[in-house]
C-alpha positions in Angstrom: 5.5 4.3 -7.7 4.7 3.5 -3.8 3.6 7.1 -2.6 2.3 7.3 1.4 1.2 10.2 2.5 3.8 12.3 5.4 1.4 13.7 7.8 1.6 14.0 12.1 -1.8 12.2 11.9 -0.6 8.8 10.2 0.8 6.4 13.2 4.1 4.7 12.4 3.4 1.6 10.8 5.5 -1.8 10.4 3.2 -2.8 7.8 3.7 0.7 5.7 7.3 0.8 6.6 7.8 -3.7 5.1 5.3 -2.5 2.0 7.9 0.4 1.1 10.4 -2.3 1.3 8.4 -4.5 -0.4 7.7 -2.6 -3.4 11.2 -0.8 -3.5 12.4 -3.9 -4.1 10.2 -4.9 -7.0 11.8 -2.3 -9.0 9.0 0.6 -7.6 10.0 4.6 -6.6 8.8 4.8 -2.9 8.2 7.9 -2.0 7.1 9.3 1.7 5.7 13.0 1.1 2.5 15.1 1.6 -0.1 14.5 -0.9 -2.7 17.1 -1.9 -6.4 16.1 -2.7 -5.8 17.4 -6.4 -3.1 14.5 -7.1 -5.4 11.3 -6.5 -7.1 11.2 -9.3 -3.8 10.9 -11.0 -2.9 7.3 -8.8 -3.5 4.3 -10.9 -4.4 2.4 -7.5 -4.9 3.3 -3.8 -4.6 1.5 -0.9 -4.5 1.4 3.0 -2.6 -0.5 4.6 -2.3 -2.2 8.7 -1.5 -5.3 10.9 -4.4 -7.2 10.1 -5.6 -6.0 6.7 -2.1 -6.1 5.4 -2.9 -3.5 2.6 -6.7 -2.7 1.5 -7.6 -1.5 -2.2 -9.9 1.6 -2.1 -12.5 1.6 -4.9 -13.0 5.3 -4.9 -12.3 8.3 -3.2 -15.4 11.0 -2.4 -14.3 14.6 -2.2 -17.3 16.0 -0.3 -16.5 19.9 -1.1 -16.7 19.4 -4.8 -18.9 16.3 -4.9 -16.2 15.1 -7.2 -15.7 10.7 -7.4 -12.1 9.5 -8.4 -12.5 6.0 -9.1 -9.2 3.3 -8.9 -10.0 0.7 -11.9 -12.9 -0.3 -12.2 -14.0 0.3 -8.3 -14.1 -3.1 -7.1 -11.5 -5.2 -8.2 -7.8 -5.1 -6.7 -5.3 -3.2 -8.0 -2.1 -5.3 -10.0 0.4 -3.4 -7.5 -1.4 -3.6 -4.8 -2.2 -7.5 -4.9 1.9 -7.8 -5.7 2.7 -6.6 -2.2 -0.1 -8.3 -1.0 0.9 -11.5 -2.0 4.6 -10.8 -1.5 4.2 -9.8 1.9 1.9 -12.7 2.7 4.5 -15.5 1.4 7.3 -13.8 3.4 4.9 -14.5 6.3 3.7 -17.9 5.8 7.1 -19.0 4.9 6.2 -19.5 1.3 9.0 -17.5 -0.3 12.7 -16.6 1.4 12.9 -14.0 3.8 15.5 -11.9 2.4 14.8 -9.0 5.2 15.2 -10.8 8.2 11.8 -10.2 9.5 10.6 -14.1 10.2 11.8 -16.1 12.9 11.0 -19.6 13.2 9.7 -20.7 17.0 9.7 -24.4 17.7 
């Protein structure tokens, strides 16, 4: 699943919106809905994604009204799904892979 959180305080991102596409095309349930503090330690991997960064792993999440760590793998090491749309994305860019979306143009 590709799960991003629906809130007023998340800007509209190109990047989000081309990772949704991304991974609802490798087969994943994207999903756009709020999501409550008790779910993430239920997420295999977490990320954050923007224009430079593309999308980010997060090791660990620090709830600081229980004191509570929920750790993504092992903490350090990026995420299989996350490193996918990474990649994906990056090919799409760099003109390594076709462009089935439309989103390149080529300036000469």
């Amino acid at each position: 699943k590709y799960i991003t959180p629906k809130s007023p305080s998340i800007l509209p991102s190109i990047t989000n919106k081309s990772l949704r596409t991304l991974a609802e095309d490798m087969g994943l349930k994207v999903e756009e809905r709020p999501v409550p503090v008790e779910e993430l330690a239920s997420f295999e991997e977490a990320g954050a994604c923007g224009t430079a960064a593309v999308i980010s792993p997060i090791g660990y999440v620090f709830d600081i009204d229980t004191e509570e760590k929920i750790t993504y793998g092992d903490g350090q090491t990026v995420g299989k799904t996350c490193l996918a749309l990474y990649n994906k994305l990056q090919d799409i860019q760099y003109g390594r892979c076709e462009d089935k979306f439309n989103w390149t143009i080529v300036v000469e």
